[in-house]
Each structure stands twice: as structure tokens, then as C-alpha cells.
C-alpha positions in Angstrom: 12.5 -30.4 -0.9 11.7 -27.3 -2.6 8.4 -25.4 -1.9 5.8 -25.3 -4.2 5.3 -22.1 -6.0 1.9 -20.5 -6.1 0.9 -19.3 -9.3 -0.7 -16.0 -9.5 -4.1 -15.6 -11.4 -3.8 -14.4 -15.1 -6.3 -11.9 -14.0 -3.7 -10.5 -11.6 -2.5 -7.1 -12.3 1.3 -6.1 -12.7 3.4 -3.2 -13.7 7.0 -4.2 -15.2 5.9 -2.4 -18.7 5.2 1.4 -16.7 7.1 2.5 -14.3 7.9 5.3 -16.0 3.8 5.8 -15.8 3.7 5.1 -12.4 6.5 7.3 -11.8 4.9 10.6 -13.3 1.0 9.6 -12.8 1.0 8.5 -9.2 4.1 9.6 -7.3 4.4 13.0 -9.2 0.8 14.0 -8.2 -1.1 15.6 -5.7 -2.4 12.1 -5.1 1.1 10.4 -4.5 2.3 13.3 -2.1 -0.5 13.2 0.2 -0.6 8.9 0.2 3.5 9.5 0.8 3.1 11.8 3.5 0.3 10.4 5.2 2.1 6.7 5.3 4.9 8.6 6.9 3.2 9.9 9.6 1.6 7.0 10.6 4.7 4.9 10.1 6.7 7.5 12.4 4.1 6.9 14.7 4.3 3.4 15.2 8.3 3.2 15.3 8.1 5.8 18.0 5.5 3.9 20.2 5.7 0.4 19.5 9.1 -0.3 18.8 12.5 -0.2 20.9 15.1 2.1 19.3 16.9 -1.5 17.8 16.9 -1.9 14.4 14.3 -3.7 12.7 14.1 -6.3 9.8 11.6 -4.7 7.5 9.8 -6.6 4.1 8.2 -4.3 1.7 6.0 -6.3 -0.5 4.9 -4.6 -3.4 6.8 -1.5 -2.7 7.8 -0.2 -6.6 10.2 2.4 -6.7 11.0 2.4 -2.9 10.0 5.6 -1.3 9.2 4.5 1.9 11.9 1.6 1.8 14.8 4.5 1.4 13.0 6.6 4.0 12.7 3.4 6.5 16.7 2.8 5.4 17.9 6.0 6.8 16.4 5.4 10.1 18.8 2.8 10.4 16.4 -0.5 9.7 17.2 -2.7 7.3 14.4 -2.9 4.8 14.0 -6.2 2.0 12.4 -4.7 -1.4 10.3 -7.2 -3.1 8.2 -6.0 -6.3 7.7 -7.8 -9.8 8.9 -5.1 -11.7 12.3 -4.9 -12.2 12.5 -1.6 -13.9 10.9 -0.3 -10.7 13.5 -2.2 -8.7 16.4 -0.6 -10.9 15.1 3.0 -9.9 15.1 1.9 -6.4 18.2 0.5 -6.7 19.8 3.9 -8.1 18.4 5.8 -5.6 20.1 3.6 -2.2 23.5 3.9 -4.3 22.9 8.0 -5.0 21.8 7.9 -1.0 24.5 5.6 0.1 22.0 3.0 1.6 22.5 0.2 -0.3 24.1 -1.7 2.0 20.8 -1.1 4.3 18.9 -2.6 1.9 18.0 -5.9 -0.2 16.2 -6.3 -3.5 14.0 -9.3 -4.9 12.5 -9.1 -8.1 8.7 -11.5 -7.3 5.6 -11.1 -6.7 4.0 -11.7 -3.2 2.6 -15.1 -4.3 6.2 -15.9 -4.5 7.2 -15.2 -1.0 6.7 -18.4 0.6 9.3 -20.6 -1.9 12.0 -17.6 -1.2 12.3 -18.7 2.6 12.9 -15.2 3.3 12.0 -15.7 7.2 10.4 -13.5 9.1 10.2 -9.5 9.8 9.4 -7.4 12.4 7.3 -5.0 10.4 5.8 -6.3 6.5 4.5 -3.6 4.6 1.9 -4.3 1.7 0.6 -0.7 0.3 -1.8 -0.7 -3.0 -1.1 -4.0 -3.7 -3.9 -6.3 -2.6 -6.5 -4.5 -4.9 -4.3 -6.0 -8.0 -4.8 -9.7 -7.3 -7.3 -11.8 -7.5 -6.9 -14.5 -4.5 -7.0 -11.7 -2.0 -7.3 -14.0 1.3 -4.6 -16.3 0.3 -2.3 -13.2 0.0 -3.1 -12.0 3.7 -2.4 -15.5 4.8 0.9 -15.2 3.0 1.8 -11.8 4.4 0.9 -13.0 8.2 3.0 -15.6 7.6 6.2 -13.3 7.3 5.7 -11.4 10.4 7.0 -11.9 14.0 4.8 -12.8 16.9 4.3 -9.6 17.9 5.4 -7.9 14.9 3.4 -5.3 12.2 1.3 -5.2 9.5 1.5 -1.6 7.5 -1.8 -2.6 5.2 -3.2 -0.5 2.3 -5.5 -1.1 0.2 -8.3 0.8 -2.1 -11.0 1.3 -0.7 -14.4 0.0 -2.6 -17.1 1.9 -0.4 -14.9 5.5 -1.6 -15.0 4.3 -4.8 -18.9 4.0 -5.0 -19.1 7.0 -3.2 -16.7 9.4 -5.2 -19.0 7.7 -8.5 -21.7 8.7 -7.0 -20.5 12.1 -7.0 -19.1 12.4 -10.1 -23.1 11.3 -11.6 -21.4 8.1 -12.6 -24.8 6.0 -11.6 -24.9 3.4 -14.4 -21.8 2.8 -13.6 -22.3 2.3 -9.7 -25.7 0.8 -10.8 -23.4 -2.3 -12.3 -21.3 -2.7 -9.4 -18.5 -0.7 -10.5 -17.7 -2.7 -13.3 -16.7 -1.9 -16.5 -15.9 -4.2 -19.8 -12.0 -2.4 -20.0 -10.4 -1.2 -17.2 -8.7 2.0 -17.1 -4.5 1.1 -17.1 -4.2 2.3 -13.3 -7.5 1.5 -12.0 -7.5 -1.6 -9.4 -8.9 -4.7 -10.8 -10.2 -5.8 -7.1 -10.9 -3.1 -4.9 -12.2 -4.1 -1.5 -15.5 -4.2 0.8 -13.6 -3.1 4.3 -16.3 -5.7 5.9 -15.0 -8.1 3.5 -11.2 -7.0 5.0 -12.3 -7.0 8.3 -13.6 -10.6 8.5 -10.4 -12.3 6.8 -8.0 -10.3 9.4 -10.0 -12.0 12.1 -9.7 -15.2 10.6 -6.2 -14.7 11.0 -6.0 -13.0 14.6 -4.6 -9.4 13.3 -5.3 -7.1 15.5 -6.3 -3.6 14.6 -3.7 -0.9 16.2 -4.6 2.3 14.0 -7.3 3.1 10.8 -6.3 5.9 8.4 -8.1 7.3 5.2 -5.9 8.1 2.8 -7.4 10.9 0.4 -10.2 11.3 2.7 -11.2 15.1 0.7 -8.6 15.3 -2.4 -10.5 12.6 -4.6 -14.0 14.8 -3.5 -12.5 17.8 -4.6 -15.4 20.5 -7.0 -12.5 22.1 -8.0 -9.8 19.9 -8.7 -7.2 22.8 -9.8 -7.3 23.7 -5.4 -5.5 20.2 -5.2 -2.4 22.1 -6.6 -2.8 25.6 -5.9 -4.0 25.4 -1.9 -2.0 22.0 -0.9 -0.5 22.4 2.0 -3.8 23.7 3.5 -5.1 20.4 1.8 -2.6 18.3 3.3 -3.4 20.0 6.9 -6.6 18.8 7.0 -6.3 15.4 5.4 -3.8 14.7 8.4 -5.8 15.8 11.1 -9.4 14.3 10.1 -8.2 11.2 8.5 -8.1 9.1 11.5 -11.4 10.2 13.2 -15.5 8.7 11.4 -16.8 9.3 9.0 -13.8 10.1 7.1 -11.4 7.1 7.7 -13.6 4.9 5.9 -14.1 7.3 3.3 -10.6 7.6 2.2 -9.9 6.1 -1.5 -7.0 4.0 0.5 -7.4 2.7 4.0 -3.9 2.0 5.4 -4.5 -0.7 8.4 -1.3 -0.8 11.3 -2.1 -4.3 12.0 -0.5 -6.8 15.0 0.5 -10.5 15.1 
């Protein structure tokens, strides 16, 4: 008998119309290089420590135009590529032929909600970055995700950050639009639809017994920034200090993104 499908909510956010935007606004930026390097580290981190030198059967959900799933490739693991846009999927897929890794790699053109009707079994790591802030049944999506892991087994989680949001509002002077929740009648293109209380977070990932390993904020100073033009003339100084204060309070939970290492 086939599994039922769960249909996303039309309020759900996806990308198949600009990659080419995504391409040039996020991963092309400032923004993109320190999120890219900073999920590196801590991913680097966590092979090195937690795992054996085997290689491992990694799912990215989510995970566009496969940066981390080409950089996870060459390590030798074999990584599954699951996104809804399949223009972001054809990039990813010319980049493992250029790289010669397509044979490391798999490619599935769904959305998360579809994950349990693809009987895709389960991984030893699952990575879900910038991806939960775009739908709307946010807990049934965790409970989907912990359902492809291992015992014993990873959770890479990102997700933007709600408190930042206030906070980097409030800086800006933006207080009538704090004042209303952070709401607004039309939503900017690339601006999550759900960003997320990390309380809120924190209480559904006990509710399924994921177990915190490491907490990172991901743009803990960029997004803060009085003059934004130092993002591109003094980044590598930047970059240095994002990576060595964004795992220590008060700035891991001020980072626009928190990226969660979480264990079945």
C-alpha cells in the first residue's frame, strides 16, 4: 500500500522560479560566504569527533544548489539531494559532473513533506539548513526529519532566528514594525514567512528526544553591521571573529541563523 502523501500548506514558501536570485543574492554575498563557512566548520567538527572514518549516508533536505552536498561528496560520503526546485537541482547536478562526483551523489526533486512516501530509509547524518522558516507546519516537519535519522545518528539544523530578527529591527528603528510582531501585509521575496522563537524550537526537539551536541549563530555581527560597506572591504577580519564568538552567549542566540548539531 502506498503511503499517504502530506500536502504542504499553500502558505508554504518555495523557490523553483529563482534560483538564479538565490544564486546571486544569497550565495554570492557576504551573507552566503560567512553562513557557507561557518556550516563548514562545524560540520568538519562533527565528522572529526563523532564519526568513524567509514563513509556515511548523508540526506540533505532542502539543500538548493548543493554546496555543502559537493563539499560532503569529496570527503568520500555519499550524500542524497532533495530540494523542490529543479532548476536548483540541475545546477547541482552540473556541478558533481564538472567535479566528477556524481556517482557520490543522488538527486530528488520534493519537498520535505514528501519524504515519508519516498521510503528513502534512513541516514546517518540529515541536514535541514534555512528551510524550516519556509513552512508553515513546522513541528510536523521535525517529526519527519527525526524520522530519517539513525539511532544514534545527526541532525545538522538551521533555522532563522526570530529573536535576531526583532533585535536587528530594533536597531535599524524599525519599531512599528517590531511593535506588530514582525509582520507585514507583503513579504519581501527572500524574507522567511515563519521565522522561529528558539523556546518554541527548543520545546518540540524535546518532544522528540534530540539532544543538543553544539549551538552556533550564524551572522552573529554581519547583519549589526553601522557600516555595511566593512562587510566587503574588512571580511576576513569579519569572518575571524564571527567564528570565534559565535558559539559562546550572548551571541549564539543572537545570530540571524542558529545552526543546531542535534542526536537521535
Amino acid at each position: 500500500m502506498a503511503k499517504k502523501q502530506h500536502k504542504p500548506s499553500p502558505q508554504d514558501r518555495h523557490f523553483c522560479d529563482i534560483a538564479g536570485k538565490f544564486k546571486n543574492n544569497i550565495y554570492g554575498t557576504t551573507k552566503g560566504k560567512i553562513r557557507e563557512a561557518v556550516l563548514k566548520r562545524d560540520l568538519d567538527e562533527l565528522l572529526s569527533h563523532h564519526f568513524t572514518d567509514k563513509a556515511l549516508r548523508i540526506l540533505d533536505v532542502g539543500g538548493g544548489q548543493g554546496q555543502l552536498a559537493l563539499y560532503l561528496a569529496k570527503r568520500g560520503h555519499h550524500v542524497t539531494l532533495l530540494d523542490v526546485s529543479e532548476p536548483m537541482l540541475d545546477l547541482a547536478k552540473e556541478r558533481a559532473q564538472s567535479e566528477n562526483l556524481i556517482n557520490k551523489m543522488s538527486f530528488i526533486h520534493a519537498q520535505l513533506q514528501d519524504i515519508p512516501a519516498l521510503d528513502l530509509g534512513q541516514f546517518d547524518l540529515v541536514l535541514c539548513h534555512a528551510v524550516l522558516e519556509w513552512i508553515v507546519e513546522q513541528q510536523h516537519a521535525l517529526t519527519i526529519l527525526k524520522n530519517c535519522l539513525k539511532p544514534n545518528s545527526v541532525l545538522s539544523l538551521m533555522y532563522f532566528n526570530k529573536a535576531a530578527q526583532r533585535l536587528a529591527n530594533m536597531v535599524y528603528g524599525n519599531f512599528d514594525y517590531v511593535a506588530s510582531g514582525l509582520k507585514v501585509k507583503q513579504k519581501v521575496g527572500l524574507s522567511p514567512n515563519q521565522p522561529l522563537e528558539s523556546e518554541q524550537v527548543e520545546l518540540w526537539l524535546a518532544e522528540l528526544s534530540l539532544k543538543t551536541i553544539s549551538k552556533t549563530g550564524v551572522r552573529c555581527f554581519h547583519d549589526y553591521l553601522r557600516e555595511l560597506q566593512k562587510a566587503e572591504d574588512q571580511f576576513e577580519a569579519l569572518l575571524a571573529l564571527e567564528l570565534q564568538y559565535n558559539r559562546a552567549e550572548p551571541y549564539a542566540s543572537i545570530g540571524r541563523y542558529t545552526h543546531l548539531l542535534l542526536q537521535s
